[in-house]
MARNU-88384 format. One line per field, with one value per residue: residue number from 0; x, y, z of N, C-alpha, C, O in turn. Coordinates in nm, 2 decimals. Layout:
REM residues N
zakol [NUM:...] $
n.x [X:...] $
n.y [Y:...] $
n.z [Z:...] $
ca.x [X:...] $
ca.y [Y:...] $
ca.z [Z:...] $
c.x [X:...] $
c.y [Y:...] $
c.z [Z:...] $
o.x [X:...] $
o.y [Y:...] $
o.z [Z:...] $
***
This chain:
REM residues 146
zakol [0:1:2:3:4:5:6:7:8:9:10:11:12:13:14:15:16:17:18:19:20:21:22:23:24:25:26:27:28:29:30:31:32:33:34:35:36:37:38:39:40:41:42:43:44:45:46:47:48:49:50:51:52:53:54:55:56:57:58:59:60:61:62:63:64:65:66:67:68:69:70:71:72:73:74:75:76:77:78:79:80:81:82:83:84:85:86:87:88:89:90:91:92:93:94:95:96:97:98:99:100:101:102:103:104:105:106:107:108:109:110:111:112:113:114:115:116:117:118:119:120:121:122:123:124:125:126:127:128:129:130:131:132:133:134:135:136:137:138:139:140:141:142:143:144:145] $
n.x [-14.38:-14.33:-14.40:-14.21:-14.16:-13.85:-13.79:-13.81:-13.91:-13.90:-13.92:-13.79:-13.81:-13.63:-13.61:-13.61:-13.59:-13.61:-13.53:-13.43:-13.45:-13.39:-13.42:-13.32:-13.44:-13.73:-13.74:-13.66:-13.67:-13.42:-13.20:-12.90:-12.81:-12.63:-12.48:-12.49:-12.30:-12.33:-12.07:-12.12:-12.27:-12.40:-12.27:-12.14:-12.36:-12.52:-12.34:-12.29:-12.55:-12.61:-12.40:-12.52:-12.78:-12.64:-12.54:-12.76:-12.93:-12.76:-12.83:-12.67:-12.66:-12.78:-12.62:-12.56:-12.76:-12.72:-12.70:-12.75:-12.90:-12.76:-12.87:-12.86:-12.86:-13.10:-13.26:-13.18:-13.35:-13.58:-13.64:-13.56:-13.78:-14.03:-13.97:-13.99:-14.29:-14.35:-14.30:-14.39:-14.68:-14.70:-14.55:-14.34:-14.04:-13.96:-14.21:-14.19:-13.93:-13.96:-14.18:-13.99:-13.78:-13.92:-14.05:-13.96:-13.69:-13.64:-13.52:-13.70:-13.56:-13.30:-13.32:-13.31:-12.97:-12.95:-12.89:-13.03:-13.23:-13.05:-13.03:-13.24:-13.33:-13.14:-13.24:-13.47:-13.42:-13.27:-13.49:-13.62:-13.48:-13.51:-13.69:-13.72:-13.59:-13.31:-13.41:-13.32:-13.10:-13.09:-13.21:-13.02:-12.72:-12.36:-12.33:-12.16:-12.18:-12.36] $
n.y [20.01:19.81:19.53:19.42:19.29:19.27:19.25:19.39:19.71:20.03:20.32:20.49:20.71:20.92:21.14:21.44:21.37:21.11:20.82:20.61:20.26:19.92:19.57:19.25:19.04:19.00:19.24:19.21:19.26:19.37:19.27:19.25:19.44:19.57:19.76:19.76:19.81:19.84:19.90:20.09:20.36:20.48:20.50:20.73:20.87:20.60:20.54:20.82:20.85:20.61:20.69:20.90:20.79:20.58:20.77:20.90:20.70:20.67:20.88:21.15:21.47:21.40:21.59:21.75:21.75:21.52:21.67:21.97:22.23:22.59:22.88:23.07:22.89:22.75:22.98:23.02:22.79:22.79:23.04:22.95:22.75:22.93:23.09:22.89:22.80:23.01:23.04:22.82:22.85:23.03:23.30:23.56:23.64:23.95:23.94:23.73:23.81:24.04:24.00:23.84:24.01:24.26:24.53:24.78:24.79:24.64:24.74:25.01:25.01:24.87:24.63:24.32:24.27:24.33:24.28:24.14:24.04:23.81:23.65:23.55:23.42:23.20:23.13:23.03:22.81:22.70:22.57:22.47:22.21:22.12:22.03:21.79:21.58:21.68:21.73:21.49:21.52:21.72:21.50:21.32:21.40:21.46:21.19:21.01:20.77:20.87] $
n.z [-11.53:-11.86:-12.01:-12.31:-12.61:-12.61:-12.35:-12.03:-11.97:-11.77:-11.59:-11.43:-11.12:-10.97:-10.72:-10.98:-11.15:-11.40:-11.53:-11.75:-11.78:-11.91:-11.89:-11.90:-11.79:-11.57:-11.35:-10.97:-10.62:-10.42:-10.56:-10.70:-10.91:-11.29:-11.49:-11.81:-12.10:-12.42:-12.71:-12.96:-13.14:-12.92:-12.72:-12.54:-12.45:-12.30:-12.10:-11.96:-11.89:-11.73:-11.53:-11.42:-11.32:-11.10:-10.96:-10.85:-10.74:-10.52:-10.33:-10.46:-10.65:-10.94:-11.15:-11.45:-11.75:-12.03:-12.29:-12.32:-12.49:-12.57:-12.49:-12.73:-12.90:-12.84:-12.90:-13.18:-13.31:-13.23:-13.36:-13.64:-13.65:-13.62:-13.85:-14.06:-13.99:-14.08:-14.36:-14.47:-14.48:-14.66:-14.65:-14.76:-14.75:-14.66:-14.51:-14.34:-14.22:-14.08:-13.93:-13.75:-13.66:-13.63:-13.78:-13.82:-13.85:-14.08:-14.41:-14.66:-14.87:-15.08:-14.99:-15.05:-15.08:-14.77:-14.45:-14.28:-14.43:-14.57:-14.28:-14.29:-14.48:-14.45:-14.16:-14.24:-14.42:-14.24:-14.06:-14.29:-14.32:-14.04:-14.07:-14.28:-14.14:-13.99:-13.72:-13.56:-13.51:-13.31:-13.10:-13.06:-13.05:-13.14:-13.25:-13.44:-13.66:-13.87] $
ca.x [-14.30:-14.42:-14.31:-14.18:-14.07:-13.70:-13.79:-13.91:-13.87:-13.93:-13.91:-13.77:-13.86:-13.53:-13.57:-13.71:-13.53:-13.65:-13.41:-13.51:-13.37:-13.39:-13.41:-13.43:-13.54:-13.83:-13.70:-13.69:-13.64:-13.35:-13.11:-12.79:-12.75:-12.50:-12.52:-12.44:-12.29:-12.25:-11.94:-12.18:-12.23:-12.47:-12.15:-12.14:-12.50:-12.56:-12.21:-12.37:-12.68:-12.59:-12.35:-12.61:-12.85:-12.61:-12.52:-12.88:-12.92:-12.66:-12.86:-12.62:-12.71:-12.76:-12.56:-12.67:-12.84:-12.61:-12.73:-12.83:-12.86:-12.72:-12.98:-12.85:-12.92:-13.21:-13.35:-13.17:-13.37:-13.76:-13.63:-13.58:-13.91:-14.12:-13.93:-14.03:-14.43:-14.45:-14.25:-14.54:-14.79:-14.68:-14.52:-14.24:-13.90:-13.93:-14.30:-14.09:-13.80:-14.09:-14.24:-13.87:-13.73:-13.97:-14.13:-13.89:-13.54:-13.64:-13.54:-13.77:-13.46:-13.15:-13.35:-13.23:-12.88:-12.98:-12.82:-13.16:-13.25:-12.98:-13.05:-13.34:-13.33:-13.08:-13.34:-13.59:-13.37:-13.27:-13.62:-13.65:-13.34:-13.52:-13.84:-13.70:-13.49:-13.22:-13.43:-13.31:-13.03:-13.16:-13.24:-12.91:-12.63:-12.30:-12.32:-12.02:-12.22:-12.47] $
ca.y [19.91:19.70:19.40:19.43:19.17:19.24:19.22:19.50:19.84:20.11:20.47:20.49:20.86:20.95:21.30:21.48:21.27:21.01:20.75:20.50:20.10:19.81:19.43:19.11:18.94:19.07:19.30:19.18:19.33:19.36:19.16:19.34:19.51:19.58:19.88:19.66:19.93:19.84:19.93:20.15:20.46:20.54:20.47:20.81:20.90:20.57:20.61:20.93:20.81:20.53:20.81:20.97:20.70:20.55:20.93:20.93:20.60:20.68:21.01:21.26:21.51:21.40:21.66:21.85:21.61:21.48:21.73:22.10:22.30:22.72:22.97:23.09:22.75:22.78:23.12:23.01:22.67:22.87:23.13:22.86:22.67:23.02:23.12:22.84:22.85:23.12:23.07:22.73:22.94:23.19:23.43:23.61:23.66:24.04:23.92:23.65:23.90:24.17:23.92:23.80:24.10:24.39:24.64:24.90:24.73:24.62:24.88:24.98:25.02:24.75:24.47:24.20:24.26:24.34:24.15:24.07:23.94:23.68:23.57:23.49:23.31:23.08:23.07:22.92:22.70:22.59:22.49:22.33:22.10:22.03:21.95:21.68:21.52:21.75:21.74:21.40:21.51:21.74:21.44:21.20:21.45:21.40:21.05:20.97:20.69:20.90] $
ca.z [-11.59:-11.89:-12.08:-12.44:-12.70:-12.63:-12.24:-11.92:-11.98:-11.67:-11.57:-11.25:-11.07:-10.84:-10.74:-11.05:-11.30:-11.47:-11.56:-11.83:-11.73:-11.94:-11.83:-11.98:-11.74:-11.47:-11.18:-10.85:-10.52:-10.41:-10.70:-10.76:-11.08:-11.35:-11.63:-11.96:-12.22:-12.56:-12.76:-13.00:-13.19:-12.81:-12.59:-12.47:-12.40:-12.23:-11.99:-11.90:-11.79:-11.61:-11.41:-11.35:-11.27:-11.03:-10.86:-10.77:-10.63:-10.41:-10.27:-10.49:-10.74:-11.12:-11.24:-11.58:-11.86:-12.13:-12.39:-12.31:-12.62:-12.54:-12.48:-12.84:-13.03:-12.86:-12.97:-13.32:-13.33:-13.21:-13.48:-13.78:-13.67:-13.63:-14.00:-14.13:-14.03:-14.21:-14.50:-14.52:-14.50:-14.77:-14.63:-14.84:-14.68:-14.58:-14.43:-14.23:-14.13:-14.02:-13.74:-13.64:-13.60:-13.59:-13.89:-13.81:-13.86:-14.20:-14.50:-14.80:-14.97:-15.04:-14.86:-15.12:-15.04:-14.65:-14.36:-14.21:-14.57:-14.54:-14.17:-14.25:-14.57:-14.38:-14.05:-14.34:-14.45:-14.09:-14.05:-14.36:-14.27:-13.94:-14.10:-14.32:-14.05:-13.85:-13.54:-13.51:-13.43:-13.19:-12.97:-13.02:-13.00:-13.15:-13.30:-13.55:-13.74:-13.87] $
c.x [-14.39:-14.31:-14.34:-14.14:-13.88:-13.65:-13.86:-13.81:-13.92:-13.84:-13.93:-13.69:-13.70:-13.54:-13.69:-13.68:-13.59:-13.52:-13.49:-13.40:-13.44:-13.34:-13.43:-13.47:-13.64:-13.74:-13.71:-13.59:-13.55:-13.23:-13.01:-12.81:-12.68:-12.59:-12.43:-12.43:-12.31:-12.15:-12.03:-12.19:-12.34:-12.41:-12.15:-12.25:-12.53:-12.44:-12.26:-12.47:-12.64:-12.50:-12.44:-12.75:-12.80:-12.58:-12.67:-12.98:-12.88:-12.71:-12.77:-12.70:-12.71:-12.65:-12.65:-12.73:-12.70:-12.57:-12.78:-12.80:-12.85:-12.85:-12.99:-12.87:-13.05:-13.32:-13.31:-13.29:-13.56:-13.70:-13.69:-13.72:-14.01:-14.14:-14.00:-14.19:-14.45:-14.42:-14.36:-14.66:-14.78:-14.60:-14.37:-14.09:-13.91:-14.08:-14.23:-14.00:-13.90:-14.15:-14.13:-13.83:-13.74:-13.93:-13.97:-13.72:-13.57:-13.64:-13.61:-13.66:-13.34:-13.21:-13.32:-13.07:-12.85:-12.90:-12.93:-13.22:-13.21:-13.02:-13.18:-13.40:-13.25:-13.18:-13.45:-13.52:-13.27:-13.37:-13.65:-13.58:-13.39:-13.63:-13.80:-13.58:-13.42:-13.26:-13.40:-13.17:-12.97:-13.13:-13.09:-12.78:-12.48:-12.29:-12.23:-12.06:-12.36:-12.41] $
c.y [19.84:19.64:19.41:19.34:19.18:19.26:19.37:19.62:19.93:20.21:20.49:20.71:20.85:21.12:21.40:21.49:21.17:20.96:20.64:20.37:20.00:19.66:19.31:19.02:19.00:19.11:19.21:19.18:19.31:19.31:19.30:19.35:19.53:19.70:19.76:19.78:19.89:19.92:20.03:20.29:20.56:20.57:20.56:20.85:20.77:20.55:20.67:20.88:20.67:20.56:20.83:20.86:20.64:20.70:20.92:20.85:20.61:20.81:21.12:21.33:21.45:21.41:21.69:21.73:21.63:21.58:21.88:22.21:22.48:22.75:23.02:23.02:22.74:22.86:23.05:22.90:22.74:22.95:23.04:22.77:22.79:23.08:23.03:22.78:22.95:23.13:22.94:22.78:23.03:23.27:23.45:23.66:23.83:23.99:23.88:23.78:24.01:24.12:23.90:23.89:24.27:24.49:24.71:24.87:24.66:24.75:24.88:25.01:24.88:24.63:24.38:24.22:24.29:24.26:24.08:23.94:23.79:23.62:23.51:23.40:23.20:23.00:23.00:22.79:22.57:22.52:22.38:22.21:22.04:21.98:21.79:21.58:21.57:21.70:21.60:21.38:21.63:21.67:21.32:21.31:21.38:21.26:21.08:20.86:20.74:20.99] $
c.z [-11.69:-11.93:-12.24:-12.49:-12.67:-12.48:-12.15:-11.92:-11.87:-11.68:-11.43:-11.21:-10.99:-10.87:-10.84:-11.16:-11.29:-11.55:-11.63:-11.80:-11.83:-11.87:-11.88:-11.92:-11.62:-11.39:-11.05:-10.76:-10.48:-10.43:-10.68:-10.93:-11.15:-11.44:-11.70:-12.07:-12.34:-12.62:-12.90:-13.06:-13.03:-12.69:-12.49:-12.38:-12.28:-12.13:-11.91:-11.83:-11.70:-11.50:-11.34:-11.27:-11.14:-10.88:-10.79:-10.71:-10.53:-10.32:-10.31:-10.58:-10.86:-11.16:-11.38:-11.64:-11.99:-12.23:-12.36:-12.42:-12.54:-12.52:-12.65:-12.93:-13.01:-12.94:-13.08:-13.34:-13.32:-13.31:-13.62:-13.79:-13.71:-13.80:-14.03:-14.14:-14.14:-14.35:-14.55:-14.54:-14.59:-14.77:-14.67:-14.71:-14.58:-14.50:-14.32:-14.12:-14.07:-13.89:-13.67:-13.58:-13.63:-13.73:-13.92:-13.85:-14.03:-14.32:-14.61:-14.88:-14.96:-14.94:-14.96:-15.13:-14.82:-14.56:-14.34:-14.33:-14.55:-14.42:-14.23:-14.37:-14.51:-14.25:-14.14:-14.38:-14.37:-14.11:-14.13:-14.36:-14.17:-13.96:-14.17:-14.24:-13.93:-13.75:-13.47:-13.42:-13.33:-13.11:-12.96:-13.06:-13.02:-13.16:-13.41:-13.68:-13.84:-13.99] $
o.x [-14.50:-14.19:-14.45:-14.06:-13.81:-13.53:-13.95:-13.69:-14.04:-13.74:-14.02:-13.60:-13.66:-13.51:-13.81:-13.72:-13.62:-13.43:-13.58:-13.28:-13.56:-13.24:-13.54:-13.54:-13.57:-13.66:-13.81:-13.47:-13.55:-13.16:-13.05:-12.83:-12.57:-12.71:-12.34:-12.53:-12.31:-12.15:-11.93:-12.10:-12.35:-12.45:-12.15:-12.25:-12.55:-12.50:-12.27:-12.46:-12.67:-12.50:-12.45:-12.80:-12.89:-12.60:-12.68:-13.08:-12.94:-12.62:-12.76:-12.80:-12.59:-12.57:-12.76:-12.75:-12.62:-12.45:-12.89:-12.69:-12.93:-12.95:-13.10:-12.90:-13.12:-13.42:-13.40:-13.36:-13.64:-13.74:-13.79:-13.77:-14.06:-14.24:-14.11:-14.23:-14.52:-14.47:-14.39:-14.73:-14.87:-14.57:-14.28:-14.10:-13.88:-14.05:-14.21:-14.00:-13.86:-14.16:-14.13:-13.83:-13.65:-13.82:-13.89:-13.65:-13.46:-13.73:-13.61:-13.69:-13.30:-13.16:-13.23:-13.04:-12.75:-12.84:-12.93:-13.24:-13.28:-13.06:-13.21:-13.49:-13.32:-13.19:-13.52:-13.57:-13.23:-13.37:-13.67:-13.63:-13.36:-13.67:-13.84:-13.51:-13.44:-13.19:-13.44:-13.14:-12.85:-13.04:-13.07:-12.74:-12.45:-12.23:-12.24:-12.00:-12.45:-12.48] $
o.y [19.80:19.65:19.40:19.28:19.10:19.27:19.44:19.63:19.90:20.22:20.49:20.79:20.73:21.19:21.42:21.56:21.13:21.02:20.58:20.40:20.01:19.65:19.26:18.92:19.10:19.03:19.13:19.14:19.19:19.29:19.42:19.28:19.52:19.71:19.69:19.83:20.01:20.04:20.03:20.36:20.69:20.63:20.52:20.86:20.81:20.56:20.62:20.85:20.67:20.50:20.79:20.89:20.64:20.70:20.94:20.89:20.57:20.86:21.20:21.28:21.44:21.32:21.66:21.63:21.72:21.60:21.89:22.27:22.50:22.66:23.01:23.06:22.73:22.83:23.00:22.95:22.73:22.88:23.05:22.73:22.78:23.11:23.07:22.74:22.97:23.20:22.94:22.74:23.12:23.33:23.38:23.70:23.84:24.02:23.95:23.81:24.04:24.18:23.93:23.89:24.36:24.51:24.68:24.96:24.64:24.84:24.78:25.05:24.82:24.57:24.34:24.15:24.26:24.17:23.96:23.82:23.70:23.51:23.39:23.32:23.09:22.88:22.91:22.68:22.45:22.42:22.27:22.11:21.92:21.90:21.69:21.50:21.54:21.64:21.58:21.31:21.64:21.70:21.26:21.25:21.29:21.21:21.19:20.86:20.66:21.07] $
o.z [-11.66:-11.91:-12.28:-12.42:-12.72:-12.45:-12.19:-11.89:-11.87:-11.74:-11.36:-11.24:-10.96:-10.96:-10.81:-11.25:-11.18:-11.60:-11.59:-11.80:-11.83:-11.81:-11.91:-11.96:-11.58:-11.35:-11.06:-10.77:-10.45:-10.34:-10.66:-11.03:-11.09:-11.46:-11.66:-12.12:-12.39:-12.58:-12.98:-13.02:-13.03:-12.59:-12.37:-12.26:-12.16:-12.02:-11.79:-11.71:-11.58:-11.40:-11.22:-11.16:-11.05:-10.76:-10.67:-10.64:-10.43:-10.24:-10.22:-10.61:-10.90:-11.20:-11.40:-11.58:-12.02:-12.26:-12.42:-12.42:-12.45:-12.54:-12.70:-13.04:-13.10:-13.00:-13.13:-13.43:-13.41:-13.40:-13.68:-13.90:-13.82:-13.87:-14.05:-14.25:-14.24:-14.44:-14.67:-14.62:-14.59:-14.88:-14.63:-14.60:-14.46:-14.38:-14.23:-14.00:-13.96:-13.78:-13.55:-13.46:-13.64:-13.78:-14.01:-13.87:-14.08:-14.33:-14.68:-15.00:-14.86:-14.84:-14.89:-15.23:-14.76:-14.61:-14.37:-14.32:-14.53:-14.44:-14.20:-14.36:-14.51:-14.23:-14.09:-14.36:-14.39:-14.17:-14.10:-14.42:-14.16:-13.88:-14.11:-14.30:-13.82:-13.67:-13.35:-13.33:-13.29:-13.03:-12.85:-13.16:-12.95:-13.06:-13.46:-13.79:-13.87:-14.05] $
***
């Protein structure tokens, strides 16, 4: 727990979640509590977590986390970052597509019309989307004011 200019902030363990709580005034033991939402572009997210916060007070499961990106956004999302090491470092489009997806699947013929070509000019220009920002919204998910 510390103490912040806009009051006490803590990271309360339940389980093998971590649940972030705000307070404006000090904790103390055994006080009843309230979740306070705001009307906000965060409405949903913090909803969720105070479900879930209160579920695992109560000795139930969690349930999932608010946000879990596919197995497929994932690989796309490690693709567009790995693309885009190397396209900062130098490395030319069929270089790039050669590490992503292996020597042998790239043609010495028609590779500037290629499919691979394309994925992987687009996986560059994921990354570069998530270097200058995107990944922000990575971590806040569905926001409408944004």
């Amino acid at each position: 727990m510390r103490r912040a200019v806009d009051g006490w902030h803590a990271v309360l363990r339940i389980g093998a979640v971590d649940h972030r709580v705000w307070s404006k005034e000090p904790p103390a033991l055994g006080a009843p509590y309230a979740a306070e939402l705001p009307f906000d572009g965060d409405i949903d997210a913090r909803a969720f977590a105070a479900r879930r916060l209160w579920r695992a007070m109560n000795g139930r499961a969690p349930g999932p986390a608010f946000h879990q990106l596919s197995k497929q956004r994932r690989e796309r999302l490690s693709a567009a970052i790995r693309a885009l090491d190397a396209h900062s470092a130098g490395g030319s489009y069929r270089v790039i597509a050669e590490a992503l997806f292996g020597k042998k699947r790239i043609p010495d013929r028609a590779w500037k019309t290629h499919d691979l070509r394309n994925r992987t000019v687009r996986l560059v220009q994921g990354g570069l989307a998530l270097m200058r920002g995107g990944y922000r919204k990575l971590l806040r998910p569905g926001r409408r004011d944004e």
